[in-house]
N, C-alpha and C positions, 0 to 999 in steps of 0.2 A: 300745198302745205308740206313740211319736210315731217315725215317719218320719225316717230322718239319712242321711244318707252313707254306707254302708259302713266306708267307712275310719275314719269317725270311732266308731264302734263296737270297733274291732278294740283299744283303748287301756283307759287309764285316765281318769279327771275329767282330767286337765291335757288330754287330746285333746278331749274333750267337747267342754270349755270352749274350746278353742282354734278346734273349728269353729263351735260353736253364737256366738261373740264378738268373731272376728277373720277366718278364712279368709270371701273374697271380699266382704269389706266393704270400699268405695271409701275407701283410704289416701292420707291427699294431706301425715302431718309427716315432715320431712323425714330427724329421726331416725327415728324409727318406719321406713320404707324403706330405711334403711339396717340398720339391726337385722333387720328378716323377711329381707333378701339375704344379714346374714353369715350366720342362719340356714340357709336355703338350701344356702347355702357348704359349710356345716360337715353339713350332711343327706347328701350325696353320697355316695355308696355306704354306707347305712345309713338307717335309719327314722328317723320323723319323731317318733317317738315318745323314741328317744333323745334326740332333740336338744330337746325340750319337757321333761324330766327334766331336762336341763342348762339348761334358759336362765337360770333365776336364776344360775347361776356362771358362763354368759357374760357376763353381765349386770354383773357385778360386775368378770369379767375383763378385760372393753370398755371399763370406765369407761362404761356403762351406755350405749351404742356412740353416748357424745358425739363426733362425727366430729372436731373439732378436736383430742380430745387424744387418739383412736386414731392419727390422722396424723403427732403426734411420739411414739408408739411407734419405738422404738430395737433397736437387739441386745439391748442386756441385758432390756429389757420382753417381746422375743419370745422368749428363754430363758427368761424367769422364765412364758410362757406354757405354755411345751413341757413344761416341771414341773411345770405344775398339773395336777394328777391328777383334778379335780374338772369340766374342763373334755376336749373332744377332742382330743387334744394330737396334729396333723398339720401340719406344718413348712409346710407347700405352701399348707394351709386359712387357715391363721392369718399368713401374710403376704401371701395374696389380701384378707382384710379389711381387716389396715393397707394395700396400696395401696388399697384400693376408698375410702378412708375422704380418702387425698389425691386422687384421681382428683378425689371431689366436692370436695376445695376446690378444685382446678383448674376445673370448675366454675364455683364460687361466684366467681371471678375473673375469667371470662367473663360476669356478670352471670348467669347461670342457676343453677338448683337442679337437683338428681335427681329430684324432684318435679314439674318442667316438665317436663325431658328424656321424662319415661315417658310421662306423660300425656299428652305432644303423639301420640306414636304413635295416639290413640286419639280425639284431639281432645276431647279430657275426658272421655268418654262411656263407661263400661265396656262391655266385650262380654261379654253375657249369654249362655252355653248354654243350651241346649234340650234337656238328654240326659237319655234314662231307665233308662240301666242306664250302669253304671261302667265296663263295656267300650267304651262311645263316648266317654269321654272322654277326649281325646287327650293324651300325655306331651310332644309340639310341636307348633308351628305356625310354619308361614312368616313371622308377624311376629315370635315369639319367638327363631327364628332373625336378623332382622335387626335386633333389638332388641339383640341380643348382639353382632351382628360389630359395630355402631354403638360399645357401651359399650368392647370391645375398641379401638378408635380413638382412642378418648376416656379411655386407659389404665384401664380395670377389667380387672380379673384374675379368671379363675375364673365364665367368665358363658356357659357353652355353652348351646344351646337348652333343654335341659330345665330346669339349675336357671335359667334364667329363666322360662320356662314356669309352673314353681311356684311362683317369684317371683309374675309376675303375677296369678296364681291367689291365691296366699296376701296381698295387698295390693290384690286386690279390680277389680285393672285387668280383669282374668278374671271372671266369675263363674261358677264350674259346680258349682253346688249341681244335685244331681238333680229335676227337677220337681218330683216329690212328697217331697222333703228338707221340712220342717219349715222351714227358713232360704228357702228358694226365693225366695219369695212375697216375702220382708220385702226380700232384700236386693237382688231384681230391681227394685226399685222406686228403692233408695238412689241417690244422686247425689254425687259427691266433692264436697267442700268447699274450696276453694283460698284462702287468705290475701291 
């Protein structure tokens, strides 16, 4: 049997796939960053597995989390959110994304992207763990905490240390595949691609 993550066992194929395809692979589009954070968002007190079960119908609900047209979501778009049964329907979750979605065009009008902003914390370079058991691997860290009060400055909503933590984890800024994970090897080596 191949070597995984714990966590990524504990699921169905949609987790599999979601670690053996995506978790800590160096994310550098801009949507894509924007989509794993409202994921994230929407994880918060609940599994991730829930929210991997939903993402096509956030997907769909997001307008497929094109940041410009999440950003003229409106009242009646965030009511017609809070009704769709198909998605997480938490009032608080879902108007953290529409601001987090004009945050980045404010942004995008400073000349900078979400894409820079992360990656400067790192100087492009991801930070690779070295843990062998799941219990070493940490839920924060002192950059993930100032990576948050930062985006909070910078009006994002809904960005405490952990769901950034897992943010950066699941967008690859992180990497903490377990040594002997199966993924380790391949994605310790990966190098983010910037445009």
């Amino acid at each position: 049997m191949t070597n995984r993550c714990a966590w990524a066992l504990s699921g169905n194929e949609l987790m599999l796939a979601y670690h053996d395809r995506e978790w800590g692979r160096p994310q550098t589009n801009e949507r894509a960053l924007f989509e794993l954070l409202s994921l994230e968002i929407m994880q918060a007190g609940l599994s991730w597995q829930t929210v991997l079960n939903k993402r096509s119908a956030f997907k769909t609900a997001f307008a497929n989390f094109d940041i410009d047209q999440v950003a003229r979501f409106d009242s009646v778009q965030e009511q017609a959110l809070l009704q769709n049964a198909e998605i997480i329907r938490n009032r608080r979750k879902i108007r953290a994304i529409i601001q987090n979605a004009r945050a980045i065009q404010q942004l995008h009008t400073q000349g900078e992207t979400l894409t820079t902003l992360v990656w400067s914390y790192v100087h492009g370079q991801p930070i690779v763990g070295h843990y062998h058991h799941a219990a070493e691997v940490p839920t924060t860290t002192p950059l993930a905490e100032r990576i948050g009060k930062d985006m909070k400055k910078q009006g994002f909503s809904f960005v405490g240390p952990k769901i950034v933590y897992s943010w950066l984890e699941g967008c690859g800024i992180v990497n903490d595949h377990l040594v002997d994970c199966c993924c380790f090897r391949e994605t310790s080596r990966l190098q983010p691609k910037f445009e």
